[in-house]
N, C-alpha and C positions, 0 to 999 in steps of 0.2 A: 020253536021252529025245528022240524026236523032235520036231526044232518045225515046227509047221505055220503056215502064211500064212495071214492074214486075206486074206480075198475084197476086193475092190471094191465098196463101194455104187454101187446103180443110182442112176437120177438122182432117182427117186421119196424114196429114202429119204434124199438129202441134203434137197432140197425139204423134207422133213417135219423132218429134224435143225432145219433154221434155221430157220424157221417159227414153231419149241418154241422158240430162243433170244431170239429178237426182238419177237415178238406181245404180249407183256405188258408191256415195256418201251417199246415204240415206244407203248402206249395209256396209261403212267406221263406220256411225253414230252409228248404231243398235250394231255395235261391241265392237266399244268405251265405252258406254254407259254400254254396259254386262261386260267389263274389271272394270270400275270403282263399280260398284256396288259388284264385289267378291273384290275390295281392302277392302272396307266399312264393309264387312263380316270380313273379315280379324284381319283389326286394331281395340283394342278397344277404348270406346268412351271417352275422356276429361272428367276428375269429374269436378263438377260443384264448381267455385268460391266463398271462405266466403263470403259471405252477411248475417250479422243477421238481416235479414228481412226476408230471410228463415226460418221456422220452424225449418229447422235441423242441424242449427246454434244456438248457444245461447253465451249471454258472461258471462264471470264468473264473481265471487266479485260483482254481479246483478250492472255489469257496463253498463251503458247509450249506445244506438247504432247510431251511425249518419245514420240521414236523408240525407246526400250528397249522400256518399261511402257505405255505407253498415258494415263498419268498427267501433268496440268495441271501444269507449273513456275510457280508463283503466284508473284506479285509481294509484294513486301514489306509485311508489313501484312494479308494474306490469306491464305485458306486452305478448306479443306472438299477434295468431289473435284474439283470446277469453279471452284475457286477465289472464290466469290462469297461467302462467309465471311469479315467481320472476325475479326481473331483479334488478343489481350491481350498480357498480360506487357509483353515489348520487343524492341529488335532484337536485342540481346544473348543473347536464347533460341533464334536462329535459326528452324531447322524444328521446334522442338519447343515453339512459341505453342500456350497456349491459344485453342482456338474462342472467341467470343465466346456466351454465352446470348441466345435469343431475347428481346426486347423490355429487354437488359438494356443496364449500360453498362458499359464496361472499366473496372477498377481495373488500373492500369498499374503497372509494377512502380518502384520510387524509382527517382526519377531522370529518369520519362519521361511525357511526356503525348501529350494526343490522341486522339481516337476510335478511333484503332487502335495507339495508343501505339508512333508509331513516332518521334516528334520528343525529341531529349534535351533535359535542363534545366541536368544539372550534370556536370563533368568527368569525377568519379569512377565515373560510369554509363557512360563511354566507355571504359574501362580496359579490360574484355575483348574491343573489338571494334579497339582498336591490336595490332600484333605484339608489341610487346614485353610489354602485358599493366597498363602501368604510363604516366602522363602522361600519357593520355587527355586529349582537348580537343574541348568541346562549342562549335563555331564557328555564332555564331549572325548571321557576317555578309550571309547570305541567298545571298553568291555560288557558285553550284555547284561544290567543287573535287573531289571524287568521284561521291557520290549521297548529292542533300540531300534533306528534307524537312521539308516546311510545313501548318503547320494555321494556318484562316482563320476569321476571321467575315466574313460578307457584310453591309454596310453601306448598298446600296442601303435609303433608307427607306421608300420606298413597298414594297419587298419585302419590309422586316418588318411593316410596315403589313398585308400581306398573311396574310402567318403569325405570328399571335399566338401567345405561348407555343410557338414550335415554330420553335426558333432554326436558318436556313441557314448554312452552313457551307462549305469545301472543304480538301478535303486535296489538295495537290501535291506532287510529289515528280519530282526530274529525275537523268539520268545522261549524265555529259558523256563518255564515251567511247563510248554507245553512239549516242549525241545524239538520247537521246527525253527525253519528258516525260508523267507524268500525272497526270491532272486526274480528280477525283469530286466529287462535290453530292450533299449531303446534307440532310433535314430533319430536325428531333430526331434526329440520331445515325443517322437511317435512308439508306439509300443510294437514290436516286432515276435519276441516271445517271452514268455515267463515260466518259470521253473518251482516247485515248492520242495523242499529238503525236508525231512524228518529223520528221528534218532540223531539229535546234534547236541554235541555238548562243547563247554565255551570255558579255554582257558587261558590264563594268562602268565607269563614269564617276565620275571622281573629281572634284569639285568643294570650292572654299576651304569652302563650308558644309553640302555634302550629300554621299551616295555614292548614285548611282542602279545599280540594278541591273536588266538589262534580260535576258528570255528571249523571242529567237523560232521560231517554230516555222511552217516551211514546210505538212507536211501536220498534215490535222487528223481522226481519225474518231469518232464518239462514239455510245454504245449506251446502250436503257432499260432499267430494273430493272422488266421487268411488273408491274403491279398495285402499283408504286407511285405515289405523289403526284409528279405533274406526267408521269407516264406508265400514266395506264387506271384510278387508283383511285377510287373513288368521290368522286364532288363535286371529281373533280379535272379539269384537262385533260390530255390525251395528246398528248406530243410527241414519242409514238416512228418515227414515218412523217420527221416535222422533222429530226429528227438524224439519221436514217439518209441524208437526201437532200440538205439545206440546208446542213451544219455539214463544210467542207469546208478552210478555213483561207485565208490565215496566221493563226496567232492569235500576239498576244503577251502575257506577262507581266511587269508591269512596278513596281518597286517603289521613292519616292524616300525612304520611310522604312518602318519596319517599319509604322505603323499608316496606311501612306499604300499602298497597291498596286495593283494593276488587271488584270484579264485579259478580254482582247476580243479576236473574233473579226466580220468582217464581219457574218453572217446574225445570230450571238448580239445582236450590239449592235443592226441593225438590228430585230429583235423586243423587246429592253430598251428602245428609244428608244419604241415603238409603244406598248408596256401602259404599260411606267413611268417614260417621260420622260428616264429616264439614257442615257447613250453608251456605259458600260461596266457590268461588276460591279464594283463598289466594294471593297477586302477589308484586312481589319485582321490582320496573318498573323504568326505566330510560326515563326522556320526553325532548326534544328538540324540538325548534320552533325558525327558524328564523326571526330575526327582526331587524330594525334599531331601534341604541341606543336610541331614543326618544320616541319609542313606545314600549317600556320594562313596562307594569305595574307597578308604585310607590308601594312601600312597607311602610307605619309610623306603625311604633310599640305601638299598644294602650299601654293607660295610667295601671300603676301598677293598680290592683283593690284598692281600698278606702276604707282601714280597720281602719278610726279611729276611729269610734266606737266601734267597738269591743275591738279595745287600752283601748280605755278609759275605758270602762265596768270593761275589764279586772283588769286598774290599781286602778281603784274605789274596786272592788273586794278583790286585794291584801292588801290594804291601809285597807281597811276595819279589816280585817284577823289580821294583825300585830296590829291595835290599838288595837283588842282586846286581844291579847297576852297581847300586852304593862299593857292593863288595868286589865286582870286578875292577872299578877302579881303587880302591884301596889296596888290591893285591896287585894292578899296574905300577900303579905310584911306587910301593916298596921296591920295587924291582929295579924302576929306574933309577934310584937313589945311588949313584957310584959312590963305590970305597973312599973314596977323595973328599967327600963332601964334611964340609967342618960345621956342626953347630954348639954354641954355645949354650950355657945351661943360664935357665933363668931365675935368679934367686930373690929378682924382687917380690916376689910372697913371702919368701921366709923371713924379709926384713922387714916387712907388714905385723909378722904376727909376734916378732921379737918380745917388744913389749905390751902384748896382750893382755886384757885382765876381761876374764867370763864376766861380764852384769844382767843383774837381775832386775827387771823395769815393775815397780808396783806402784799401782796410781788405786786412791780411795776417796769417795765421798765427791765425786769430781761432777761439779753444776755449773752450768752457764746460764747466763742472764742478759739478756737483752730488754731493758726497760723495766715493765713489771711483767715482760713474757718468759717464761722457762722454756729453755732450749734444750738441759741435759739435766738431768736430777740425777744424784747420788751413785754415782758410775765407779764402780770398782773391780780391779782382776789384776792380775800378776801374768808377766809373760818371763817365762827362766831362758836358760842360756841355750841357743840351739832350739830353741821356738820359733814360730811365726805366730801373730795373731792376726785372723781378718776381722773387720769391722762392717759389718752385713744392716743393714736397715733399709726402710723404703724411703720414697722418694724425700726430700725433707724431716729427713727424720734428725739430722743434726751430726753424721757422719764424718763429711768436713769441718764440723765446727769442733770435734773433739780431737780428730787429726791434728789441725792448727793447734789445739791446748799442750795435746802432748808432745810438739816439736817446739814449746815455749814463743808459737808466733805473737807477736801485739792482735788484743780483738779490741774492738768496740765496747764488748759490754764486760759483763761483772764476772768472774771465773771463781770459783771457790774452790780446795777441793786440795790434797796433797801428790804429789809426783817424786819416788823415791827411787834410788839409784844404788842399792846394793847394800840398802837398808837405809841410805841414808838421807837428806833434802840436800838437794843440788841447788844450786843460785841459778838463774838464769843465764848469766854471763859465762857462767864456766861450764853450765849443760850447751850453750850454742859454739863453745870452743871445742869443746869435746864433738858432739856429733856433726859440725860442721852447718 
């Protein structure tokens, strides 16, 4: 069978082919396309996601922003996306703190207090933030040896005078390797502003009756919590223009007991000195710092100060004082002594040593016995004329009991041993006649 070839379409009849393919669908598309654009009217648009790398993002507590995520690295004790969220539990929970509830207070987890429970109280709460897991040590001696932290009461009184029932507060918290420090102020629990120090360094002073502990801190910048007390809220005053521009530094921190501390800054104190007569903020602070038991900083207690001199002075002084007493009246007395006055001379010493004879006392081989115990073995020494001998031993050492030998007393036990009187053995009866 023959095949034959399809012809060529002219141009007309492709025209009309594609025409028929497309016309019905391109008026499906046009309609579609109208449908989606009134949805788009319709719904509004997705707010755009925290990034503080956007401008209109920022993170509180002037906390650090990652470069990965766009996400606020909060400081210890806080949390949300801007970090302006106290957050509960403990440090021990790390990143996985409870937020805090609004108007509420933290229940901290045992072991920890604080508005934002980040201060320890007791050892065993420090166990999981040591390496080994175990010996944990809640060092509460304020000095910063890693990254401490302290909760305060504010004791200026005219400042509680001010807020009745609505106790101020601050939480401080420093890090000696980075050498910052921060500072927050609070009213009732609520946060009003916070302050971040840099260039601070952390010393301590050991004194015979105190330990001072002292932080300062070169720069200072400090920022308000809007629309709270003592920045824009009702019935309050606004010092958020003040800190952004006055509050500049050095400030220091300074502690010479725990319920004795202070933090002042120039502009700070000179506004404290203005409303309310004090120099500083006042503050009664409790500090905890977890550590393992071997990195507890040693405590030696210097040496009492070194007042013999001034002893001595003194007892030269007194000694002095009394001889001349002594000597003012000794040169009274002779003076009163009238020419009249008879005394007679005293010659019973000279009748004493009449019949004198110098003796030489040697005792040898001298043992005492009590039972089949020994009391004194083999004791021998010579005392000449114009001697003393003392008899030194500790406590039972048998001192008394050689005394008694050598003044011929009666003992109980066995005595051995010679007692010779100018070379020669005295009897007993005639040594206890002689020396009485």
């Amino acid at each position: 069978m023959p095949i034959s070839l399809a012809s060529e379409p002219t141009r007309e009849e492709t025209r009309q082919f594609v025409n028929t393919l497309f016309s019905p669908r391109a008026g499906y598309l046009s309609q579609h396309c109208s449908n989606l654009k009134t949805r788009a009217d319709l719904e509004p648009e997705c707010p755009p996601c925290f990034n503080c790398h956007l401008p209109v993002f920022q993170c509180s507590h002037f906390a650090n922003c990652s470069d990965f995520d766009g996400k606020c690295l909060c400081p210890p004790g806080f949390g949300g996306e801007d970090c302006s969220e106290a957050v509960c539990n403990s440090l021990a929970d790390g990143p996985n703190r409870r937020p805090r509830e609004k108007d509420q207070v933290c229940e901290c987890s045992e072991g920890w207090e604080g508005i934002n429970c980040n201060v320890c109280k007791t050892n065993s709460a420090c166990d999981p933030l040591v390496p080994t897991g175990q010996n944990g040590t809640c060092y509460k001696g304020g000095l910063t040896v890693y990254e401490n932290f302290q909760m305060c009461d504010v004791k200026n009184k005219k400042i509680l005078d001010m807020l009745p029932d609505q106790p101020p507060q601050v939480t401080f918290s420093c890090h000696r390797k980075k050498e910052t420090c921060d500072f927050q102020f609070w009213i009732n629990q609520t946060e009003s502003f916070f302050c971040h120090l840099d260039e601070c360094s952390f010393d301590q002073e050991i004194t015979y009756d105190q330990n001072i502990t002292q932080y300062n801190c070169q720069q200072i910048k400090c920022k308000c919590k809007v629309g709270e007390m003592l920045c824009g809220k009702d019935g309050s005053i606004d010092l958020t223009e003040w800190l952004d521009e006055e509050i500049k530094g050095p400030a220091e921190f300074k502690c010479y007991n725990p319920d004795d501390c202070r933090f002042s800054e120039p502009a700070m104190n000179e506004l404290i000195l203005q409303i309310f007569g004090d120099g500083y903020i006042s503050l009664d602070c409790k500090s905890g710092e977890c550590l393992h038991y071997t990195e507890v900083p040693g405590f030696e207690r210097p040496r009492q100060p070194n007042n013999r001199n001034t002893i001595i002075v003194s007892l030269i002084a007194v000694l002095t004082f009394v001889a001349g007493i002594f000597g003012a009246v000794f040169y009274l007395s002779r003076n009163w002594i009238t020419p009249t006055s008879i005394t007679l001379p005293d010659d019973e010493n000279s009748k004493l040593m009449a019949n004198h004879i110098p003796a030489t006392l040697l005792f040898r081989d001298i043992s005492y016995f009590v039972g089949d115990k020994s009391v004194l073995h083999s004791i021998h020494g010579v005392v000449k004329p114009g001697e003393v001998m003392a008899i030194m031993g500790g406590s039972g050492a048998g001192k008394t009991s050689f005394l008694d030998i050598l003044a011929r007393k009666n003992k109980a036990g066995r005595v051995k041993g010679e007692i010779l009187v100018n070379g020669r053995i005295v009897g007993d009866v005639e040594f206890k006649n002689v020396v009485g």
